[in-house]
FIMAR-341266 format. One record per residue: x, y, z of N, C-alpha, C, CB in turn. Coordinates in steps of 0.05 Angstrom, whole numbers, plus 5000, padded with zeros to 4 digits. Glycine has a CB too. Example, Ala and Ser with C-alpha at 12.3 -4.5 7.8 and 13.67 -1.06 7.14 Angstrom:
526448865156524649105156526449345156522649115181/525749555142527349795143525850015157528249885114/
//
This chain:
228236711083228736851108230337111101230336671128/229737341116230637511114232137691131229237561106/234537711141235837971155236438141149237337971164/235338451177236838561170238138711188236038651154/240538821197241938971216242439211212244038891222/241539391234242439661231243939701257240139881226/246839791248248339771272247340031299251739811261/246640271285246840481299243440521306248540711282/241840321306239840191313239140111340239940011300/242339941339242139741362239839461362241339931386/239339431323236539251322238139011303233139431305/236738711301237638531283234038451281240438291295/233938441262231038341245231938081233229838571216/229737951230230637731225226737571227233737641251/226537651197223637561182221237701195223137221185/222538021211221038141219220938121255218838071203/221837941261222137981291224138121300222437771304/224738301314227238491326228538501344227038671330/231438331348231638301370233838571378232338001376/234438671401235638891409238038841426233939041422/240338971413242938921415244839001429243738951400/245138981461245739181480248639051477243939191513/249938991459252838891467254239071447253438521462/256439251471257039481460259539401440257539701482/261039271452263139101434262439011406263738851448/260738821405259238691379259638861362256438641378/257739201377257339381356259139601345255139491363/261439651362263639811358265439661326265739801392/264939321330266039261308264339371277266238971313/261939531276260139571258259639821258258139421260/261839991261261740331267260740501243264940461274/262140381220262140451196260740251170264840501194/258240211190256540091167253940151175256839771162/252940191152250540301157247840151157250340491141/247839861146246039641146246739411129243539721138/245839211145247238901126243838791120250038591154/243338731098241638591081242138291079241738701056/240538151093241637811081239337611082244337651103/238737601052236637441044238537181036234637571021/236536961043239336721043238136571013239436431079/236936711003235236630978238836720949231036930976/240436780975243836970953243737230951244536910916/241737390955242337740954243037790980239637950945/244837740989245637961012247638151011246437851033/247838371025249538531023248938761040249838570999/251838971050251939111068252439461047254538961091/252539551065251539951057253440091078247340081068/254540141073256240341091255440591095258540381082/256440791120255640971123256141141100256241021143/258441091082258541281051256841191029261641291036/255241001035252640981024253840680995251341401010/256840551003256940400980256840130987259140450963/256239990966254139680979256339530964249639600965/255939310988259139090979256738840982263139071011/258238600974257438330984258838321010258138070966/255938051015257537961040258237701038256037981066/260437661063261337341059259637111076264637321069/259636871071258436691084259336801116259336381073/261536791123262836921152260837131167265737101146/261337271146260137541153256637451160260637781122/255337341145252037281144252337121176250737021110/254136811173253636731199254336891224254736521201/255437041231256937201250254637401259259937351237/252137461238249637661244248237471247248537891224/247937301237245937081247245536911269246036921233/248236881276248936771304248537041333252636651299/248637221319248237391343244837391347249737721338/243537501326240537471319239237241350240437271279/241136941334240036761354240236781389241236521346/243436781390244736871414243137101436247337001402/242337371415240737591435236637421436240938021412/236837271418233837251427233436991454231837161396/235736811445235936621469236736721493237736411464/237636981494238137131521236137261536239937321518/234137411517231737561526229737241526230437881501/229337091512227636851520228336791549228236591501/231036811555231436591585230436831602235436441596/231737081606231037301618227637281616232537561604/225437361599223437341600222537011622222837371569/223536711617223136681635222636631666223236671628/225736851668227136821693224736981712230536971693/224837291690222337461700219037371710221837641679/218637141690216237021691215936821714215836891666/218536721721218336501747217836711769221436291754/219936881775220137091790217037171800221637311773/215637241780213337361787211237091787212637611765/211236941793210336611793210736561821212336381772/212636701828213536581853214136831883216536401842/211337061869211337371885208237321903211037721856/209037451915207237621930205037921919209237711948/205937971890205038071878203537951857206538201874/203837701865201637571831200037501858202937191799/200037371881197537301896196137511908197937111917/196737611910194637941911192938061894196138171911/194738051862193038131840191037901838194738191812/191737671840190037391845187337461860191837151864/188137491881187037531907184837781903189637591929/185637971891184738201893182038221873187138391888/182838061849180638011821178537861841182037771786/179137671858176937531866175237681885177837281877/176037821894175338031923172738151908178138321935/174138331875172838521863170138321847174938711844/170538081838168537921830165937921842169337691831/166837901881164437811893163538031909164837561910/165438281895163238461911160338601906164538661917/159438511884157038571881154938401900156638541855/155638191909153638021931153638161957154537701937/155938261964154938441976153238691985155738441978/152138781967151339141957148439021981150239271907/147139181993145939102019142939051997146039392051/141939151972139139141969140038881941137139511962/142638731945142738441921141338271939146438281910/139738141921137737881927139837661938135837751896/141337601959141637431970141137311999143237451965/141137082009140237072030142037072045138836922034/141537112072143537212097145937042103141937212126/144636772101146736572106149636512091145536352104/147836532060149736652035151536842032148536722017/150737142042152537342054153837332075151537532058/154037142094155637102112157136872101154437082138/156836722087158336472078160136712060156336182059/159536882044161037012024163737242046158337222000/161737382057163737492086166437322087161837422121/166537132099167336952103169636872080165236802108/168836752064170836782042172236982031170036732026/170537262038173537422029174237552055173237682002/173937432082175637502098177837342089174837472125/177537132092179536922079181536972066178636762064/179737102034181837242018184437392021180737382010/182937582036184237832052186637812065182537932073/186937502080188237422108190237232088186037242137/189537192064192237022050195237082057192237052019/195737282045198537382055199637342088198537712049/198237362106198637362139199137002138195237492163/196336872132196336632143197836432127193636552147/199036542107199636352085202736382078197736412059/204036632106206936762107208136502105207936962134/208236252120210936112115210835972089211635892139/209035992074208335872049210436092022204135882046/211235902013212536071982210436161965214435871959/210136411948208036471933207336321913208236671925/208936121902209636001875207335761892213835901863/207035601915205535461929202735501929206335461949/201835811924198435881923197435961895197636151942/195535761892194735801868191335811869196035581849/190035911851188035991841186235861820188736191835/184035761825181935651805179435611814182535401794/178035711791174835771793174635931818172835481797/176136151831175136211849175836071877172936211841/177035811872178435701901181035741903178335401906/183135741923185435801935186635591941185335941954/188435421927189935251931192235231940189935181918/193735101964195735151980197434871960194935132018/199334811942200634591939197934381932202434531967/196034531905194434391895192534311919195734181880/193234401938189934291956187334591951190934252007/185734461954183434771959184134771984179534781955/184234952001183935162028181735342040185735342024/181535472008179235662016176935541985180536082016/175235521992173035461979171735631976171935311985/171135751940168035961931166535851940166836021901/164536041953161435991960159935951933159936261979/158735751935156435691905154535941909153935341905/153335951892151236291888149136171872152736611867/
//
């Protein structure tokens, strides 16, 4: 495994993943260094901004290592907080909503080989579509979900694809 820190970066690597270091404190303690090297294979060591390379201490390795972990377990939770967030929008059932709209509009084009009943069964379904957000207001967004083309309220279908 390999680290490496560049303070005036604002980056900690760590076997090539990068995590980014918005903690201004952390880094005020690392004003005057210019990068810490720490292969745990025993070559580690730091570079100062006057360009001279010291060892480092076990202290020193865990104290960059522990931050390494610390900032990626912070953007992990954040990434999922963001991910529920949008799990649970009005902006994912629309984009939802909206892919399905654009799927079936080719059955509509007036000279596609379908029959009438079929185009009004399809009508129909993306009126449906359309009317999610209105009819589906007291419903949480995280509650409507999407498969094969059906609209599930709390795992029930609601709205049902027309077969083709």
């Amino acid at each position: 495994m390999i680290i490496t820190f560049i303070p005036q970066d604002k980056i900690i690597l760590k076997d090539n993943i990068a995590e980014y270091i918005n903690d201004e404190t952390f880094l005020s303690n690392y004003a005057d260094i210019r990068c810490y090297q720490i292969d745990t294979n025993g070559n580690s060591w730091l570079e100062t901004n006057n360009r001279v390379i010291q060892n480092l201490t076990q202290e020193q390795i865990d104290t960059i290592s522990n931050k390494f972990e610390s900032e990626k377990q912070k953007r992990l939770q954040l990434e999922q907080e963001q991910f529920n967030a949008y799990q649970n929008s009005w902006e994912r059932v629309r984009s939802q909503r909206d892919f399905l709209l654009l799927e079936t509009d080719i059955y509509l084009i007036s000279d596609y080989p379908i029959s009438d009943a079929k185009k009004i069964e399809l009508q129909n379904y993306r009126m449906a579509l359309r009317n999610i957000p209105e009819t589906y207001s007291s419903n949480q967004p995280s509650q409507i979900t999407f498969e094969n083309g059906n609209v599930l309220i709390n795992n029930n279908i609601t709205i049902s694809k027309p077969s083709l």
